[in-house]
C-alpha positions in Angstrom: -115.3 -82.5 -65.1 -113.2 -81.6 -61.7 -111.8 -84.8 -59.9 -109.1 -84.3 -57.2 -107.4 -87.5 -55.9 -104.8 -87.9 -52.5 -102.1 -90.0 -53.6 -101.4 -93.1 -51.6 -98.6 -94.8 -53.3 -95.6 -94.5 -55.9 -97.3 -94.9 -59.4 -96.9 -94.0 -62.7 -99.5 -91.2 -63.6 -101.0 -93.3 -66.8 -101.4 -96.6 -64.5 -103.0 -94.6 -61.7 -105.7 -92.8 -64.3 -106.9 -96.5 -65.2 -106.7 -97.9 -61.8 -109.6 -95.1 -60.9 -111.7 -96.6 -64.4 -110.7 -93.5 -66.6 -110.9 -95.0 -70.1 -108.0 -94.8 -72.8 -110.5 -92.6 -74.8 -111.2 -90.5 -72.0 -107.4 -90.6 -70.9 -106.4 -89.5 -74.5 -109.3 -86.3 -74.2 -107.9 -85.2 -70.9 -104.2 -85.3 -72.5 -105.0 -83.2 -75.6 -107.5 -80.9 -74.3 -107.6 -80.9 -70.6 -105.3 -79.9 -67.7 -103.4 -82.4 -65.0 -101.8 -81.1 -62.0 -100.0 -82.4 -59.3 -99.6 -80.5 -56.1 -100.9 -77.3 -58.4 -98.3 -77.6 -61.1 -99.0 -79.4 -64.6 -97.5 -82.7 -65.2 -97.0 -85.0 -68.0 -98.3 -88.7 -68.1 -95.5 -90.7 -68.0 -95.0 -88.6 -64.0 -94.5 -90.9 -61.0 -97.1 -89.8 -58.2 -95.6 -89.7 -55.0 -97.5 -90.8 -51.4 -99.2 -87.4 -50.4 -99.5 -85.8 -53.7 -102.9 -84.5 -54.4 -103.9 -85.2 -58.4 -106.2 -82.7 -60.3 -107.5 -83.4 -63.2 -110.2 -81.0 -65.2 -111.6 -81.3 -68.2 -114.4 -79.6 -70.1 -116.4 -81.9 -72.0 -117.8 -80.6 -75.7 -121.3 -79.6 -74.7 -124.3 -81.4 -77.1 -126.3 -78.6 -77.7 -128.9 -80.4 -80.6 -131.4 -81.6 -77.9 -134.1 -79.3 -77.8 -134.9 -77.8 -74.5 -138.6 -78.6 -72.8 -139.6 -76.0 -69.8 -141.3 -78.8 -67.9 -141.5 -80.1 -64.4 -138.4 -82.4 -63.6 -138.3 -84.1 -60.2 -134.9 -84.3 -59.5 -133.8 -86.9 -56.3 -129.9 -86.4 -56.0 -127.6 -84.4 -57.7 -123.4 -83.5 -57.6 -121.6 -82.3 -60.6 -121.2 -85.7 -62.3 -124.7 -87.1 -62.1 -128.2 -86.7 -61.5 -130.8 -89.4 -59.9 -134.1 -88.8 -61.4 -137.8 -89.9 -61.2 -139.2 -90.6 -64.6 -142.6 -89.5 -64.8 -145.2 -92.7 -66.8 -145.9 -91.2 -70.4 -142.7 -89.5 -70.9 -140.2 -90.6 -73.3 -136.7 -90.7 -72.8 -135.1 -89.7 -75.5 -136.3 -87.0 -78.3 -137.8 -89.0 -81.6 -139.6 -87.9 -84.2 -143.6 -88.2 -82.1 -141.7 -87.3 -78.6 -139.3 -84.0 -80.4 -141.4 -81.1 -78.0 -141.5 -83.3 -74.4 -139.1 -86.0 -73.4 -136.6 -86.7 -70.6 -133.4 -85.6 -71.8 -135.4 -82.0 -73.3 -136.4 -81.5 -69.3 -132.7 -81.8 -68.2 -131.3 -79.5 -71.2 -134.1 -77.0 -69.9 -132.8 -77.5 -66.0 -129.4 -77.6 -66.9 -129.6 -74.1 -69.1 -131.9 -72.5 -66.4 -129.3 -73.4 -63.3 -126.3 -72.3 -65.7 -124.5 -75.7 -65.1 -124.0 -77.4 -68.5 -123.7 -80.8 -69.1 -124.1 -83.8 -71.2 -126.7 -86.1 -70.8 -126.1 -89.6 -70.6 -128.9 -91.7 -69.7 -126.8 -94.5 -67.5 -130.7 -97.2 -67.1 -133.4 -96.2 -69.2 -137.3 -96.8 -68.6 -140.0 -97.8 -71.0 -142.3 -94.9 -72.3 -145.3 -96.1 -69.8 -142.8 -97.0 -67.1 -142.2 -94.5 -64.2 -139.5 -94.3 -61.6 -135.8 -93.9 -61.0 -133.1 -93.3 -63.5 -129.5 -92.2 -62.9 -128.0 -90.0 -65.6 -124.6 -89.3 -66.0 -123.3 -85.2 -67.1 -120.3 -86.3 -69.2 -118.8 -89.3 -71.1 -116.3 -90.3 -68.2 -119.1 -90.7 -65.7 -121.2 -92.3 -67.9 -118.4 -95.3 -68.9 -117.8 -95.9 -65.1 -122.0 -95.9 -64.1 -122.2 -98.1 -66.8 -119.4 -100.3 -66.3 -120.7 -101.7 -62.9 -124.7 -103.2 -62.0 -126.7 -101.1 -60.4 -129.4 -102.4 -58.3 -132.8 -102.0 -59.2 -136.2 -102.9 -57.6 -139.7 -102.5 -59.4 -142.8 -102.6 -57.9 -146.0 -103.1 -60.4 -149.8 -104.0 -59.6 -150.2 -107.5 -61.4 -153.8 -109.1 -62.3 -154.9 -112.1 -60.4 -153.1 -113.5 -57.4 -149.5 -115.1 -58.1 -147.5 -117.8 -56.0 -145.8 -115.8 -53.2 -142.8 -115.8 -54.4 -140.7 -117.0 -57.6 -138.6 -116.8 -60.2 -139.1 -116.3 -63.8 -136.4 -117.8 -66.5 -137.6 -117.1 -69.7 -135.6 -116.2 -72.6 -137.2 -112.9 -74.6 -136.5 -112.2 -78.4 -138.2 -109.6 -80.8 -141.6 -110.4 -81.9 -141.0 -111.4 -85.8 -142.8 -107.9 -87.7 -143.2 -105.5 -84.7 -140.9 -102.8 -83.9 -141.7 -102.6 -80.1 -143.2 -105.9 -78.9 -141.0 -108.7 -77.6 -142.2 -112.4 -77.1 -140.7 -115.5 -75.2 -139.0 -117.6 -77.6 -136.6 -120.4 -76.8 -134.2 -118.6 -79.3 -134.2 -115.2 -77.4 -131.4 -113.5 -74.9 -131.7 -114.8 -71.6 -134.1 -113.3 -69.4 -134.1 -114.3 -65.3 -136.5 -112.1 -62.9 -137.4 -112.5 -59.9 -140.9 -111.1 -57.6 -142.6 -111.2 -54.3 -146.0 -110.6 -53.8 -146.3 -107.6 -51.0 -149.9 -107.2 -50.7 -153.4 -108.5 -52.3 -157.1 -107.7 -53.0 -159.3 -110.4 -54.8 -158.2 -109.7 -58.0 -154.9 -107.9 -57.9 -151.6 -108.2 -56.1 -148.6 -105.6 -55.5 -145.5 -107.5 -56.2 -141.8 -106.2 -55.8 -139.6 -107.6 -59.0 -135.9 -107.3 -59.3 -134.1 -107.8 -62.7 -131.3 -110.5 -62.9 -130.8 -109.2 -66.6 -132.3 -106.1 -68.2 -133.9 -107.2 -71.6 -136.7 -104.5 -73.0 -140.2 -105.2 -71.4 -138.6 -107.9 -69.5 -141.0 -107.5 -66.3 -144.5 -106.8 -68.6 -143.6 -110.0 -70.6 -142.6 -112.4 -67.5 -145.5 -111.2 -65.6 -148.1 -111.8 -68.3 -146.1 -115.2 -69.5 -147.6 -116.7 -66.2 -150.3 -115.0 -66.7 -150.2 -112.2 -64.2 -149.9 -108.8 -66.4 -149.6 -105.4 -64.9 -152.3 -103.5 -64.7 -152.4 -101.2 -67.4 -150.2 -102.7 -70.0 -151.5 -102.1 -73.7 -149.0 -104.3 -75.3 -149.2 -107.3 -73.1 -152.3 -107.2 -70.7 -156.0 -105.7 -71.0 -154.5 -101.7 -71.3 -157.4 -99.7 -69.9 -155.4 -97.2 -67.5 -151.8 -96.0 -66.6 -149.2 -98.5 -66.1 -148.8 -99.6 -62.4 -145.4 -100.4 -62.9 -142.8 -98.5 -61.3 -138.8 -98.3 -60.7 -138.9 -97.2 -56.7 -135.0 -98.4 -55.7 -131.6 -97.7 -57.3 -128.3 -98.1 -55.9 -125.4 -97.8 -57.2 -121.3 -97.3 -55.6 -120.8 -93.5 -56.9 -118.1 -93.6 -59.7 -115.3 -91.3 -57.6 -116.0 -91.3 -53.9 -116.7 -94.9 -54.1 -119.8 -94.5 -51.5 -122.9 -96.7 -51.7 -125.4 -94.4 -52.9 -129.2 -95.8 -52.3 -132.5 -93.8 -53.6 -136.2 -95.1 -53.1 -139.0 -93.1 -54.8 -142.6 -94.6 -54.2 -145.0 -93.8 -56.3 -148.8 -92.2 -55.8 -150.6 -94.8 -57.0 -150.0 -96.9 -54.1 -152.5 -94.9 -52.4 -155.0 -96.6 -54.8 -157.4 -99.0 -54.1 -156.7 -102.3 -55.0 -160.1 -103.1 -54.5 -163.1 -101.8 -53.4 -162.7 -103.2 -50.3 -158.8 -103.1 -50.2 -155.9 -101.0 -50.5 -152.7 -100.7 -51.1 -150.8 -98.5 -49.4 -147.4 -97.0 -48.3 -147.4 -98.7 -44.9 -148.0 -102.0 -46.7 -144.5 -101.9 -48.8 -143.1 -99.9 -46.0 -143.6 -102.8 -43.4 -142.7 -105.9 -46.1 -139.3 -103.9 -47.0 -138.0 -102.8 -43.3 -138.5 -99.0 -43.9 
């Protein structure tokens, strides 16, 4: 990790590290291990920065080398040396377990980040369900990761639902763990709260695309709202009728960028909008194009 900083103000050292969101564990790893420098020589602290200084700050983050490496495709949308922006393929796990050890998200970045020769961490900042596709941002060390994580990033879904719902609305329904399953949720009165909301883009007879947008981010919240007013997505084995691939997908993330502090926006549609809807109907890019300005 390299961050360079112009100084715009007299200010303690310490005070201006957690002004930019660098955490006391993080401050604590720079101190011991790292390297600070101001104007290109090192400097303690407890130094008062100066208007005009220029701050550098770099520190090699311990490398987790126990994930497994996977040489498969990886379709990355933006990357710097602090983060990635990625499209999650459906079917693909996240995270290495026991039944996803040989293929899995974070195996695909070890493999791209050992074939580029750029090492890094990975932190997975919004994760995605197994059967879910679309955008995830992942952070390349700790720092990042606290500071991604620290602040909401703005996410958009768009899923092919069953049936035709009310135009518009919003769904507040609270979502606990079903009582003896390890994966399925339920709506229960005593659950977390659980607030989304959707708008239908396009129908057929029998199926609607709908854009939903999370007010809070509880596991399966969009499968289990949609199919609690009876609307599931197409495809969904836990909550719906199952029968193909999940037409649920994460196409917008935006985020302000942890350093530079710019807006950073990313919108990934997926191929099954080319689909048909029905036989006599389609959905397709020009649809969600027109209904979202683009």
């Amino acid at each position: 990790m390299r961050l360079e900083y112009q100084i715009d103000r007299e200010v303690v050292l310490s005070e201006f590290l957690r002004s930019c969101g660098i955490s006391r564990r993080m401050g604590k790893k720079i101190k011991s291990w790292g390297q600070v420098m101001v104007n290109g020589e090192p400097v303690c602290f407890n130094a008062v920065l100066q208007p005009g200084d220029i701050l550098t700050i770099a520190y090699q983050e311990v490398i987790n080398d126990k994930i497994p490496p996977a040489p498969f495709s990886l379709n990355i949308i933006y990357e710097d040396e602090w983060l990635l922006v990625i499209s999650k393929p459906a079917d693909l796990s996240v995270q290495p377990s026991r039944k996803h050890r040989d293929d899995n998200l974070a195996s695909r970045i070890a493999h791209y980040y050992q074939q580029t020769g750029r090492p890094g961490n990975i932190h997975i900042v919004n994760r995605l369900d197994y059967a879910t596709s679309g955008l995830l941002s992942v952070a390349r060390d700790g720092n990042t990761h606290h500071l991604l994580a620290s602040q909401p990033q703005e996410k958009r879904y768009l899923a092919v639902v069953k049936g035709l719902p009310a135009p518009a609305g919003i769904i507040n329904r609270p979502i606990a763990r079903e009582p003896g399953s390890a994966i399925k949720r339920e709506i229960s009165a005593d659950g977390a709260p659980a607030v989304t909301e959707y708008r239908v883009l396009s129908a057929g007879r029998k199926r609607a695309l709908v854009e939903l947008a999370l007010m809070t981010g509880r596991t399966h919240q969009i499968r289990l709202h949609m199919a609690s007013i009876d609307h599931p997505v197409i495809g969904d084995r836990l909550y719906g009728e199952g029968g193909e691939r999940l037409l649920l997908h994460a196409y917008y993330l935006a985020f302000d960028h942890p350093y530079t502090g710019r807006r950073m926006e990313f919108v990934d549609y997926p191929n099954w909008y080319e689909n048909d809807i029905e036989n006599d109907q389609k959905l397709c890019y020009n649809d969600c194009k027109n209904n979202n300005g683009g």
